[in-house]
N, C-alpha and C positions, 0 to 999 in steps of 0.2 A: 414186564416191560422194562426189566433192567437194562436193556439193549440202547434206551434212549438217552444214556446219562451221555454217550459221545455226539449224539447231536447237540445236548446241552452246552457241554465245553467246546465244542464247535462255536455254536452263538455266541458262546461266552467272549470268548477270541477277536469276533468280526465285531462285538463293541466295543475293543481300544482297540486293533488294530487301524483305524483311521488315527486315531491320537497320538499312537507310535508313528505313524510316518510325518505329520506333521511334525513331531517335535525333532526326528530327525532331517526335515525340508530346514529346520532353524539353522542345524550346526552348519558352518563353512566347510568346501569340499573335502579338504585330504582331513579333517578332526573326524568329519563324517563316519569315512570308511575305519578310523581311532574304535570311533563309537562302536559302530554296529561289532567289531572285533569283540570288545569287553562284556557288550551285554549279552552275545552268545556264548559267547565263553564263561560267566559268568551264570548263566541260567543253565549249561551242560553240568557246570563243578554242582549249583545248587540239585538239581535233576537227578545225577549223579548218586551225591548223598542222598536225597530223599529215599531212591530206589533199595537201599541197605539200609535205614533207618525206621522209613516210615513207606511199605512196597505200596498201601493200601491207598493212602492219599498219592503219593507219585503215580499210582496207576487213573484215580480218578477224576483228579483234582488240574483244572484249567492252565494254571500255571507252571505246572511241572512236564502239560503237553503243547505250552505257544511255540517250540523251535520246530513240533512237526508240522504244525496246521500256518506256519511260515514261510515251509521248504513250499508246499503250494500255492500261497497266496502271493511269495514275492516273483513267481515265476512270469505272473504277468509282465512284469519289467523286463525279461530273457529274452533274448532273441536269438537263436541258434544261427542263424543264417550269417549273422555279425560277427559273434565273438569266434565262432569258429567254422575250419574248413568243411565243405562235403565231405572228403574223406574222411576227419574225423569224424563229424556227426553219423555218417554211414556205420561206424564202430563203436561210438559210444553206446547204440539202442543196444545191440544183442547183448553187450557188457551190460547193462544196467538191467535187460532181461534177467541174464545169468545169475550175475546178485542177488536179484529178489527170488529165484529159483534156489538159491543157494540157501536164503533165509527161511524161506518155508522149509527146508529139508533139514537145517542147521538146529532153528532155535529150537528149543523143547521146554517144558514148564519151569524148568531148572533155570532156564536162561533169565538173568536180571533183566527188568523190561519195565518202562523205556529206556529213560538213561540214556547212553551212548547209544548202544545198540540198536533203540527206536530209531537213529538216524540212519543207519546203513540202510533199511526199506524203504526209507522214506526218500534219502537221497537217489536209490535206483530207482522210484515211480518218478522222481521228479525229472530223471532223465529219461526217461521212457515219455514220458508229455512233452519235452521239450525237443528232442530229436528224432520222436516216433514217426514225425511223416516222413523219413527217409523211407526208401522202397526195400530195404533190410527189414523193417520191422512195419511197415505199413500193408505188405501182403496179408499181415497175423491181423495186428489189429484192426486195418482198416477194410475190411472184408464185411458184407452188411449183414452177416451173423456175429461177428464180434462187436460193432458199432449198436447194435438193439439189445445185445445184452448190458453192453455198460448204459446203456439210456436208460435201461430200467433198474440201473444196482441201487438206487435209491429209493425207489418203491422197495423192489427186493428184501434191502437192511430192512424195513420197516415192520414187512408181513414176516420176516422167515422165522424169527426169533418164536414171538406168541403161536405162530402154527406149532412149533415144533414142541413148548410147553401146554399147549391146549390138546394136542391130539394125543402126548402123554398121561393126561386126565381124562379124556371124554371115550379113548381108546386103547387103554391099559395091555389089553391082552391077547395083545397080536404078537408075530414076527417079526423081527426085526427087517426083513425086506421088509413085509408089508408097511411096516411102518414106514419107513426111509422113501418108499412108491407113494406113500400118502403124504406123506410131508413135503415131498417134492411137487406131486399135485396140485396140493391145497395153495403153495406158497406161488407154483406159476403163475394159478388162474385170480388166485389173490392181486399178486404182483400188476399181471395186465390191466384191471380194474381198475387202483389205484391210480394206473399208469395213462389211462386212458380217460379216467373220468373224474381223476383229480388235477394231477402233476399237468399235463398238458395244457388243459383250460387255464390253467394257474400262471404259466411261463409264458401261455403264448397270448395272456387276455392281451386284450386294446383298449387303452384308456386313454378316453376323447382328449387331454389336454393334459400341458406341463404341471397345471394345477390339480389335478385328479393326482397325476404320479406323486405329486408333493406330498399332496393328503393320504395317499395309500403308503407310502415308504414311508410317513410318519406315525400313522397308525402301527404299520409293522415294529416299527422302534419302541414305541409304547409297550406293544403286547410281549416283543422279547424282554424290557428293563422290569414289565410287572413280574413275568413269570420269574 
């Protein structure tokens, strides 16, 4: 279950990530944009070193991963439609494709990671969310074969890791297709399950009143600051 230490740092994140913005809702407008300048710059240079220093904690550790789990949570503030033309936006998706195309083919074990370079994937998903409903890149993604597989990449993350360590153990002595045919198997019909009979019920429950939601989003707060 090593797989889950990035949902950990995940959580980790979305519990000061309220505190970070409030404290910058304090600064006045233009010190504002001063600030947020310094602290990412400042947590790139910290990042940066760790990645040569210390690769094991910069790969695992919370702190050394808030400027990517940032590039998506500040996106909700974006509004492509505002800051820029159609035309651009029609150009930025297939560029911001390319990038991440580029990075799958580019990096290899050798590559320092995160650090700097965690940011160039990170920057092209964020453009890829934020200009993808142009009809350049909306034919790909927005097609309801691509739309059902990203609905279930979070089940997916979950099951695919332990199928493919358990069926190592419980099924040693096969071929490598067969394996790769069973792992694939195991992790769809895994995947659907979770997807169907946990995650859904979970996003889409009804809870009768503001004070239920109160009680439930507090409880959740709870269970993430014990664990």
């Amino acid at each position: 279950l090593l797989h889950m230490w990035s949902l950990a740092v995940e959580e980790q994140f979305y519990l000061i990530w309220p505190a970070a913005l409030a404290a910058f809702a304090l600064i006045p407008g233009r010190a504002r944009a001063l600030a947020l300048v310094l602290v990412v710059g400042v947590l790139i240079a910290v990042t940066e070193r760790a990645v040569w220093s210390a690769p094991n904690a910069a790969f695992y550790l919370m702190p050394f991963r808030a400027l990517e789990f940032a590039c998506g949570a500040a996106l909700v503030y974006w509004r492509s439609d505002f800051w820029v033309s159609t035309r651009i936006g029609r150009a930025a998706a297939p560029m911001a494709a390319a990038m991440l195309m580029v990075c799958l083919f580019a990096y290899t074990p050798e590559t320092r990671f995160p650090g700097f370079m965690a940011l160039i994937p990170c920057a092209a998903t964020a453009g890829l969310i934020a200009w993808g409903h142009f009809p350049t890149t909306n034919k790909v993604l927005g097609n309801p074969w691509a739309v059902a597989l990203g609905d279930r990449a979070y089940a997916r993350y979950l099951v695919h890791w332990p199928a493919i360590v358990f069926l190592g153990v419980l099924v040693p002595l096969i071929s490598s297709f067969e394996r790769i045919a069973m792992i694939l198997g195991v992790t769809v019909i895994l995947t659907e399950l979770l997807y169907r009979m946990c995650e859904r019920p979970l996003r889409y429950a009804r809870l009768p009143s503001k004070r239920a939601r109160r009680f439930y989003g507090a409880g959740v707060l709870a269970v993430m600051a014990a664990l």
